[in-house]
C-alpha positions in Angstrom: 20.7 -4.1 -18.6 17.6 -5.1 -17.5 16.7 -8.9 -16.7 13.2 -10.0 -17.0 12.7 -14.0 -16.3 12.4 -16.3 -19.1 11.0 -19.5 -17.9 13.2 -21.5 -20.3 16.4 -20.1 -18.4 14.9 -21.4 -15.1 16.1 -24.9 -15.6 20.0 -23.5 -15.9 22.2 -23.3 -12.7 25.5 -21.7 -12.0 26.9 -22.9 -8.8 27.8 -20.2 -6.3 30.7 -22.4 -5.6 31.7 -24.4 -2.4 31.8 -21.7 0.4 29.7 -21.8 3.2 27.4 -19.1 4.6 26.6 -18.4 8.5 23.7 -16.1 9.7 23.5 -14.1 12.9 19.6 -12.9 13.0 18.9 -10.8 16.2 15.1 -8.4 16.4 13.8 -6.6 19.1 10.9 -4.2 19.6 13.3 -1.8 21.4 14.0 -0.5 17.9 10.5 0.6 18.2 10.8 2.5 21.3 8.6 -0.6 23.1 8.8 -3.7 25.8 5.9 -6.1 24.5 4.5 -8.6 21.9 7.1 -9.5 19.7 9.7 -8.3 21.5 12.9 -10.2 20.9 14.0 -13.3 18.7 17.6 -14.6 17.6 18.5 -17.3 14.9 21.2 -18.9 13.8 21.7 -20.4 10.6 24.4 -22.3 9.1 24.2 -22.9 4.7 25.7 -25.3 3.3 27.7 -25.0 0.0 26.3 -25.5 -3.6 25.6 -29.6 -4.7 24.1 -30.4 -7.7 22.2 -33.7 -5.4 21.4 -34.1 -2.3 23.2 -37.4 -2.3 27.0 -35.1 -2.5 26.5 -33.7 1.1 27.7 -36.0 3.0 26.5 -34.2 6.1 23.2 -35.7 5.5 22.6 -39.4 7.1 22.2 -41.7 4.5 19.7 -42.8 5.9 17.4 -39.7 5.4 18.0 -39.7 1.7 15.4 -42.0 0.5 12.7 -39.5 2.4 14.7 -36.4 1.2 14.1 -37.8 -2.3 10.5 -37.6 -2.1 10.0 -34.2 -1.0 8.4 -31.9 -3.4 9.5 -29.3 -5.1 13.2 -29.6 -4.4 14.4 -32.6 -6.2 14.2 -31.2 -10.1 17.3 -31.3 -12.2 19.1 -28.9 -13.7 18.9 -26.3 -10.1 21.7 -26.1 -7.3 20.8 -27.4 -4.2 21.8 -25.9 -0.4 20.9 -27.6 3.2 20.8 -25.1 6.0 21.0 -26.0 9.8 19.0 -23.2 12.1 18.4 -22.7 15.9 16.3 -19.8 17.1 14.1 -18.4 20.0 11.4 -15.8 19.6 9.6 -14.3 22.9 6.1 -12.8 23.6 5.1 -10.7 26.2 1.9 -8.8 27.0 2.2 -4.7 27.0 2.1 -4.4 31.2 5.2 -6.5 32.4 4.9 -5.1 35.8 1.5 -7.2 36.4 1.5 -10.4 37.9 -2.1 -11.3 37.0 -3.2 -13.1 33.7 -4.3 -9.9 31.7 -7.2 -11.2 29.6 -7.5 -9.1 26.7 -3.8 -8.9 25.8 -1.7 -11.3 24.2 -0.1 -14.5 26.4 3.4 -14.5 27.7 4.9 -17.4 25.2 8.1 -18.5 24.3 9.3 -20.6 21.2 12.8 -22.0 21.1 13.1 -24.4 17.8 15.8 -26.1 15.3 15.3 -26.1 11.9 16.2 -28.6 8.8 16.1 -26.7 5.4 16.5 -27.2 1.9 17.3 -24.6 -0.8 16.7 -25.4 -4.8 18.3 -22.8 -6.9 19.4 -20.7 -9.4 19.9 -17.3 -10.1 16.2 -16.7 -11.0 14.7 -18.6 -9.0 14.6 -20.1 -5.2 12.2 -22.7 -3.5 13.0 -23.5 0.1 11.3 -26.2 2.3 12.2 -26.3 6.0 11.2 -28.6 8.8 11.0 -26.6 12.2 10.7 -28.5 15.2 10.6 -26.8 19.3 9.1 -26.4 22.2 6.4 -23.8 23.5 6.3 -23.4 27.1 8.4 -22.8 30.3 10.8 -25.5 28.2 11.3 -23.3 25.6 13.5 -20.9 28.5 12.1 -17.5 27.0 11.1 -16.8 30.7 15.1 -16.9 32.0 15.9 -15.1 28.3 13.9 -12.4 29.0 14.7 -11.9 32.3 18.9 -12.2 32.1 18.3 -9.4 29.2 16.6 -7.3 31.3 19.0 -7.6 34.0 21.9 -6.6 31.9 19.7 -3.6 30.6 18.4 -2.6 34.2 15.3 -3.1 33.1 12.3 -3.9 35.0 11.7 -7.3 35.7 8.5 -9.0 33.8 6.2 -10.4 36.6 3.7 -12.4 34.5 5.3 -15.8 33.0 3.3 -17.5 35.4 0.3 -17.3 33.3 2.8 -18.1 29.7 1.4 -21.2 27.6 2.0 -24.4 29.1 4.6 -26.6 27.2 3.7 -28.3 23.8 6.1 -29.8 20.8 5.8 -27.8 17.9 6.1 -28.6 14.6 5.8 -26.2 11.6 6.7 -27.5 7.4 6.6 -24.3 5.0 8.0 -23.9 1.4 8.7 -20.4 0.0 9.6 -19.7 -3.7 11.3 -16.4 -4.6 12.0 -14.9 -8.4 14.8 -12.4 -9.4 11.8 -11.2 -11.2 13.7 -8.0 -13.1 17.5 -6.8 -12.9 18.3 -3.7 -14.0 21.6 -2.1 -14.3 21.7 1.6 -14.6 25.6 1.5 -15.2 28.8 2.0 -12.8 27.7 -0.6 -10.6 24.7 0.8 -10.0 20.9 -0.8 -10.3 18.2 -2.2 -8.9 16.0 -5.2 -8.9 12.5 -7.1 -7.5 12.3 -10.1 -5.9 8.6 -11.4 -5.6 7.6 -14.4 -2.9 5.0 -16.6 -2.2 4.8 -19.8 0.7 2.9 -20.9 3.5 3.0 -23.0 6.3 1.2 -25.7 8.1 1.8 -27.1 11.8 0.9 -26.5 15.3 2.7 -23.7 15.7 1.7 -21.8 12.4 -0.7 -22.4 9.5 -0.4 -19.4 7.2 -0.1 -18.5 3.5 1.9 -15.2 2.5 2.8 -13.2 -0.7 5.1 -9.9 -0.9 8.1 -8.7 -2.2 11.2 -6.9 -2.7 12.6 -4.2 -4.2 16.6 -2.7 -4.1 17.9 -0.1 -5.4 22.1 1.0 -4.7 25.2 0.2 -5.6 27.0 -3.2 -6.3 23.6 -4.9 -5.1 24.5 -8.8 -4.0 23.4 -11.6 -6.6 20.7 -13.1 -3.9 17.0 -13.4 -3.2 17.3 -10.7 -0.4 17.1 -9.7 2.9 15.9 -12.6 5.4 13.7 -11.3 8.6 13.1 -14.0 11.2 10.4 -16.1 9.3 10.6 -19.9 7.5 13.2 -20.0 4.8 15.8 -18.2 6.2 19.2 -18.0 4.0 18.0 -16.2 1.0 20.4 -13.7 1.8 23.6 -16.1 0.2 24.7 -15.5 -2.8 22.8 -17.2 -6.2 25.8 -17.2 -8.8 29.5 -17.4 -8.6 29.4 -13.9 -10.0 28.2 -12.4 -6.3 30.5 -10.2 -5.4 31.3 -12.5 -1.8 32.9 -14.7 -4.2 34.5 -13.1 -7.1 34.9 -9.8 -5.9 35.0 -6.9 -8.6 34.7 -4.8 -6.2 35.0 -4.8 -2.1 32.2 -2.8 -1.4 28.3 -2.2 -1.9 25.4 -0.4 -0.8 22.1 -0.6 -1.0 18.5 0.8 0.1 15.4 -1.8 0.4 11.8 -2.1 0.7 9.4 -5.0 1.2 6.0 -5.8 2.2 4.5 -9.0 3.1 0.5 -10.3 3.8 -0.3 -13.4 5.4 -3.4 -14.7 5.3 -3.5 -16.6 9.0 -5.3 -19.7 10.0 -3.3 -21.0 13.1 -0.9 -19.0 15.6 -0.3 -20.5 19.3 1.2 -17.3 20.3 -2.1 -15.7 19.9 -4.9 -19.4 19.7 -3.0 -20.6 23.0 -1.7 -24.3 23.4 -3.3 -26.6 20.9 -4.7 -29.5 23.2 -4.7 -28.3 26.5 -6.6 -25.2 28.2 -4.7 -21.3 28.1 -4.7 -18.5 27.5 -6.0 -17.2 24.3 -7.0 -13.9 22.4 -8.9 -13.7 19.0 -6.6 -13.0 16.2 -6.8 -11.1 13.1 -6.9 -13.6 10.0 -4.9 -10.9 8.4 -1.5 -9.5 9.1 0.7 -6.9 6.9 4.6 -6.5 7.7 5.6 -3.3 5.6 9.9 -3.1 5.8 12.5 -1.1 4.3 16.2 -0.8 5.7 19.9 -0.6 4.5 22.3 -3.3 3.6 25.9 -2.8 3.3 28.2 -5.2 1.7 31.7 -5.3 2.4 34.3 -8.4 0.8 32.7 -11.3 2.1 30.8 -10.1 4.6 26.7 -8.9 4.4 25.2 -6.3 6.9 21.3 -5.7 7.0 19.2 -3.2 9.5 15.3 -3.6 8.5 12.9 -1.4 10.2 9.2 -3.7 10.5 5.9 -2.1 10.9 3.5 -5.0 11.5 -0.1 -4.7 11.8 -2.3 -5.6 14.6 -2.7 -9.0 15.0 -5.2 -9.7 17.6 -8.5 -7.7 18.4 -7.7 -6.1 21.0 -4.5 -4.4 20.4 -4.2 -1.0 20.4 -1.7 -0.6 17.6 0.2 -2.1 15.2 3.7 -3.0 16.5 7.5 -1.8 15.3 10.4 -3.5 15.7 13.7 -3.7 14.0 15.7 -6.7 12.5 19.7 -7.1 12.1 21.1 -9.7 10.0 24.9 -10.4 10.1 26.0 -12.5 7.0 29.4 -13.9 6.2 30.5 -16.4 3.1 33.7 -18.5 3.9 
């Protein structure tokens, strides 16, 4: 069977039903046989069951509804509706940890710990998510005592330079991200494959970006969602789209399946790279352009989702050598 979207179907929803969905998001360079950059982020997001309106959840202050109204994007009829609840903490680090001076031409120690409000409209076509992200850079964000307990328990060396990390600022970022179950195909026994195409940006302090890539699976018993989340606004596409998923009317307790993705961002604003917004730091001169090309292995199992995504990203600031690996695990369960 294949599924190509008609735009006439996007208006028709079929509720995924009322369980709820918890993430465990955990990536670290050490996949990538390195200590530096990007080198280790967590989240941890909590997705709230289907409504039809926002006004059902009663977890959202009444108060807030009014404004949550208003938002575009998210409030057109006919779609299931999600709110998600995230906390999170990336860390960057220069390449030479053993150096206690501020090494100019390499990217600043930095440390971003955050909470997130999101909203998901949906059905199982189509996904729009808008989240509000709000955190501290800095020596409040604790990245410094993170990074250092880790390294402790690993025996590692210990990182000498957060003296010279980005002073403390609030951060804010808003970003929306759509994404389409742009074709379905079923090539029998279970078996198939599908494309899921994105687009979104972002605006705030923290990060001003736009971004288009994609998706595509191929394996057996693939999951009826918008696929495999990496730690990046709009997290929880990765629970299910339609009651049919198989973490909620299982037809069968198991599923496998291969991925690859590739995303571009066209960059106007990172403090991990720009330094603190209204105060003096340091600062390198990033790229306006950054690729992340992904592919990995998900294996479904009852209610449970298990990803492993191996990330080549491409240099983002003038001066660095190389582009930079990592990998990403995402832990999934629907209850």
């Amino acid at each position: 069977m294949i599924l190509l979207i008609d735009p006439s179907s996007w208006a028709q929803a079929e509720p995924a039903g009322k369980q709820n969905n918890f993430f465990i998001y955990f990536e670290n360079d050490i996949f990538g046989g390195t200590d530096k950059h990007y080198t280790n982020a967590f989240r941890i997001t909590w997705l709230s069951p289907d409504v039809t309106e926002y006004d059902e959840d009663k977890r959202l202050p009444r108060w807030g509804l009014p404004l949550i109204r208003k938002i575009p994007l998210i409030n057109r009829p006919g779609f299931q509706r999600n709110v998600g609840l995230s906390i999170g903490q990336n860390i960057y680090t220069p390449e030479h940890l053993y150096r206690r001076d501020l090494i100019k031409d390499d990217r600043p120690y930095a440390g971003w710990s955050y909470f997130s409000l999101t909203f998901h409209v949906k059905n199982k076509v189509l996904l729009d998510t808008f989240e509000i992200t709000v955190g501290m850079v800095g020596p409040s964000s604790l990245a410094e005592e993170t990074q250092k307990i880790i390294h402790q328990w690993l025996s590692s060396d210990d990182p000498k330079g957060w003296d010279n990390q980005l002073k403390d600022e609030l951060g804010f970022v808003i970003s929306w991200q759509r994404n389409w179950r742009l074709v379905n195909v079923g090539l029998g026994d279970g078996f198939g494959f599908d494309f899921i195409p994105r687009v979104g940006g972002a605006l705030g302090n923290v990060a001003t970006f736009a971004n288009m890539g994609g998706e595509i699976r191929i394996g057996y018993n693939i999951p009826l969602d918008f696929g495999t989340s990496l730690i990046r606004p709009g997290s929880g596409i990765d629970a299910p789209a339609d009651s049919d998923d198989p973490r909620i009317r299982p037809r069968r307790n198991f599923g496998l399946h291969l991925f690859a993705d590739v995303e571009g961002r066209a960059v106007a604003r990172n403090i991990f790279l720009d330094g603190n917004t209204w105060r003096d730091s340091h600062s390198v001169s990033k790229r306006p352009l950054v690729a992340d090309i992904a592919a990995g292995l998900a294996v479904l199992y009852k209610s449970t989702k298990l990803s492993f995504t191996y990330v080549y990203r491409t240099k983002e600031f003038e001066k660095q050598k190389q582009g930079q690996q990592f990998g990403s695990i995402t832990l999934g369960i629907t209850f």
